[in-house]
N, C-alpha and C positions, 0 to 999 in steps of 0.2 A: 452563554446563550448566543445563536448566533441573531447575528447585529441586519446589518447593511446585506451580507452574504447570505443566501436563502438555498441554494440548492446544488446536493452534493452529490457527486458520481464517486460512487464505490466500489472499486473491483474487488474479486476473491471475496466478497459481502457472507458468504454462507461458510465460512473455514474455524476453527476457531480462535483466531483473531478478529476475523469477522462480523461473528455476531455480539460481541463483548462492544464491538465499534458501533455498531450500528444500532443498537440498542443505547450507547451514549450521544450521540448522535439525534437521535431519534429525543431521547428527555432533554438535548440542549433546545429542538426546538426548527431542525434542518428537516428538510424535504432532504429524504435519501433515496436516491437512485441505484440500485445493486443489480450490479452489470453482469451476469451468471451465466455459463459456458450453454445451459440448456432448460428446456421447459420441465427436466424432473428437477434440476436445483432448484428451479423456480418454487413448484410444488410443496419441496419440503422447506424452502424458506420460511413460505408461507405458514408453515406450521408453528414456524418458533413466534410469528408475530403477528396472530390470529386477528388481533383485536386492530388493530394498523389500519386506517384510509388510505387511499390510492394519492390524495395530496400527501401522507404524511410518508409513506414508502411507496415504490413504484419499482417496478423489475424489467428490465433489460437482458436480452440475452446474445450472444454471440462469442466471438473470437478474439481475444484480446490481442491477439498476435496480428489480427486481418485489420488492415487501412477502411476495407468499406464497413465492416462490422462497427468499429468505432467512432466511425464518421454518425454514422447510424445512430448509435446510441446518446451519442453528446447530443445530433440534432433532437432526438427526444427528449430530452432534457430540459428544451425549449432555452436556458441558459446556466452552464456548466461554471456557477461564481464559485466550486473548489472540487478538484480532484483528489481522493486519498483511493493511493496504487497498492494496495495490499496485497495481489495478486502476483506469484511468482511459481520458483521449484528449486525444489533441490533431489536430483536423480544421483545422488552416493559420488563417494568419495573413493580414490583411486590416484598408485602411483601415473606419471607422465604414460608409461609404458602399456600400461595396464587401463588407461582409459580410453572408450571408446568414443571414435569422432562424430559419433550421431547423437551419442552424450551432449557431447561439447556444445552441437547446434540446439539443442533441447534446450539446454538450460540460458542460452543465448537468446533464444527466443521467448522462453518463458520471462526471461529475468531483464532482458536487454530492449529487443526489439518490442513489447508490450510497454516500454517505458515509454523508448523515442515518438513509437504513433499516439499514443494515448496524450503527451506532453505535445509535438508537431498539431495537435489538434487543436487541445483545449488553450493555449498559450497563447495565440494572434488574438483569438476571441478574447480571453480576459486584457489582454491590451488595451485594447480595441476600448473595453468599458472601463478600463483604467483602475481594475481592481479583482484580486484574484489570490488563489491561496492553492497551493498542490503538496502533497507532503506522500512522501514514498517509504516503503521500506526497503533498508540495506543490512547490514548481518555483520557482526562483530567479525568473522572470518577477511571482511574486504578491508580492515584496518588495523586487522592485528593478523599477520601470515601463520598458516596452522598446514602443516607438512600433509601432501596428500587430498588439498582440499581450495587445488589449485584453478579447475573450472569455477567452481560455485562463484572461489571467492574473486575472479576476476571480472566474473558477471553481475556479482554484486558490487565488484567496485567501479565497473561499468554505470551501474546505474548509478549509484553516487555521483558519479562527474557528469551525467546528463540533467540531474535535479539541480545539479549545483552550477550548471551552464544557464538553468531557465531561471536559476534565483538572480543572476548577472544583466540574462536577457528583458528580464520585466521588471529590476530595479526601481527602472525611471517614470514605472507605468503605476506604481502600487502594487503587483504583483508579486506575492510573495513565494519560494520552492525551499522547504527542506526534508532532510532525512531524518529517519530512525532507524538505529542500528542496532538490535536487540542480539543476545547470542541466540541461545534456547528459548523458544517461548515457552511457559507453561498451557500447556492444551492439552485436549485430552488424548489427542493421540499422536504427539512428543511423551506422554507420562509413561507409557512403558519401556522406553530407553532411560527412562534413569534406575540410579543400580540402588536408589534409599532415597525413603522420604529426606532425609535431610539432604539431601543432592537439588531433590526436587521441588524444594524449598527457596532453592539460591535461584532459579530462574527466574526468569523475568513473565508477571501476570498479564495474561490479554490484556486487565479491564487499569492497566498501571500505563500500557499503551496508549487505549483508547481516551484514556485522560489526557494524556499528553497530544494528541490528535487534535483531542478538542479543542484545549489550550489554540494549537497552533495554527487551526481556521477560524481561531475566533477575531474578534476584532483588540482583545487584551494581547493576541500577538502578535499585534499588528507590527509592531518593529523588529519582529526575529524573522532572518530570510539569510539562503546560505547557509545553512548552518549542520553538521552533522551530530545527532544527539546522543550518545552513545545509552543503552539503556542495558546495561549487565553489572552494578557497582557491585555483586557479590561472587563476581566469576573475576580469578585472578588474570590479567592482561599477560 
């Protein structure tokens, strides 16, 4: 349940990792905030969570890449006591040669620069009230090297070392930062790349995430901070 911490800003809210979260979320007991690029995510959000008060979920919309977008949204929030950064990309894999450099910027800014503003944001504030919780996701490729899959994974190792810079920087405040690094999620549209249900079996489940999400802004995790959680025990390293 959450405790002391009440209200939670959620990017990428509508994907499906998303709603698996936000629907745990929602039965812990958090005011969720779902930060959505436009007013048709909004729309069809709305449909997965009909029955929802505006205290209990509330929608945001903008740029997660944009400094005022996100200024924007945090100040609606009225007070942003935990971030979960679920919002990213992955635009294909390609040798050195074969990759193109607007790629590179894509996935940089989906994956990198959506961290540091959204984290340069919320991060003084939870200081500030001397308690605070952010938790990101990073991707089994930024910790275990996979040929060919050299942007993603450096943009997701990116982000890793910026979450893991804020678990250092709000140590001393109560503020907590860490990751999850899943390989394949299981969603439904990851499901048609796998080549057999038993393939599609070893991935790892949104609602296996979202648990562990919870866990990690609740106040039972209160003592885990820094930390990278690797979530693939059935994909060989």
């Amino acid at each position: 349940m959450a405790d002391k911490i009440k209200n939670v800003l959620v990017t990428g809210a509508d994907g499906g990792l998303g709603i698996p979260v936000v629907s745990q979320l929602l039965r812990d007991g958090w005011h969720v905030f779902a930060f959505l690029h436009n007013d048709k995510k909004v729309d069809a959000m709305r449909k997965e969570f009909p029955r929802q008060s505006e205290d209990q979920l509330s929608f945001l919309t903008g740029d997660i890449t944009d400094m005022q977008d996100i200024e924007n949204a945090v100040r609606e929030t009225g007070s942003t006591d935990a971030l979960v950064h679920l919002a990213g990309g992955f635009k294909g894999a390609a040798t050195f040669s074969d990759h193109d450099p607007n790629v590179f910027d894509q996935m940089f800014d989906l994956n990198v620069r959506s961290a540091f503003l959204l984290i340069r944001t919320v991060l003084p504030m939870m200081k500030e009230k001397q308690t605070g919780a952010i938790v990101t996701i990073g991707a089994r490729p930024a910790l275990h090297v996979i040929a060919e899959n050299a942007v993603y994974a450096a943009s997701k190792a990116a982000l890793i070392h910026l979450t893991l810079a804020a678990a250092e920087e709000g140590r001393s405040c109560h503020v907590r930062a860490n990751v999850i690094a899943p390989a394949v999620i299981r969603t439904e549209a990851n499901a048609k790349w796998a080549a057999s249900t038993k393939e599609l079996e070893k991935w790892t489940s949104p609602e296996d995430i979202a648990q562990t999400i919870s866990w990690l802004i609740s106040d039972a995790g209160s003592a885990v901070t820094g930390t990278v959680i690797p979530m693939y025990h059935l994909i060989k390293t």
